[in-house]
N, C-alpha and C positions, 0 to 999 in steps of 0.2 A: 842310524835309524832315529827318528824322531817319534814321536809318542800324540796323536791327535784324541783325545775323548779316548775311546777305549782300544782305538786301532793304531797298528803300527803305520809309520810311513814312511815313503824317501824321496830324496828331492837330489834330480838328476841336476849335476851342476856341470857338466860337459856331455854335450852330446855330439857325435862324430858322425855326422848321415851321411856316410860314403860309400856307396857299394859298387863288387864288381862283376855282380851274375847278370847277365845276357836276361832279354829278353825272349821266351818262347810265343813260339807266334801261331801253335800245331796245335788242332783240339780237335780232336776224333768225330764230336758231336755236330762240328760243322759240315756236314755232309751238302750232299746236291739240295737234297730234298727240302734242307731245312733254311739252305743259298735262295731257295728259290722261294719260300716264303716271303722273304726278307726282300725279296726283288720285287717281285707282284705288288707291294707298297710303292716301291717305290716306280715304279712303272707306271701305276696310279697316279701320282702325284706330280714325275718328271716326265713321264714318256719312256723314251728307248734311252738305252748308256751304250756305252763304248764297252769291252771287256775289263779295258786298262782301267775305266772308270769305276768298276764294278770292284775290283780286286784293292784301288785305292780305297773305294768308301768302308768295304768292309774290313780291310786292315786300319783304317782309322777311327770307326765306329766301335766297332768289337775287341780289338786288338788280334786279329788273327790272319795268318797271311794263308792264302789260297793260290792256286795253281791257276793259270790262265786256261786249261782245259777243264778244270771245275767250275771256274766263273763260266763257262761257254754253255757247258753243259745246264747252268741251275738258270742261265741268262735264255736257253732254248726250252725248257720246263714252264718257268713263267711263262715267255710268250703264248706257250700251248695254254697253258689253263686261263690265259686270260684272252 
């Protein structure tokens, strides 16, 4: 421990950043309704997607992987509301 002004400190001299926990990709929160938010922008912007495309952007964007009948579903939601 080192001593700065009146705080203690320390000074990491190895750091080992290796890990080996899995990514999860599962969040309850991402439902149809909130898929389909997130579509209606972008259906705005791009037009129509593929399903495949749909479940890639949002595993990429978000970090959360979806079901190809969830993408369908929140992909059939937007088109109604918009």
């Amino acid at each position: 421990m080192n001593k700065v002004g009146d705080n203690h400190t320390f000074w990491v001299k190895t750091l080992i950043d290796m890990h080996k926990c899995g990514k999860v990709f599962g969040n309850k929160n991402a439902n149809k309704d909130w898929m389909s938010k997130v579509l209606m922008n972008k259906f705005r912007n791009f037009g129509k997607m593929t399903t495949n495309k749909i479940i890639d952007d949002i595993k990429k964007l978000y970090n959360i992987g979806i079901t190809t009948w969830g993408a369908l579903q929140a992909k059939e939601m937007a088109m109604e509301i918009l």
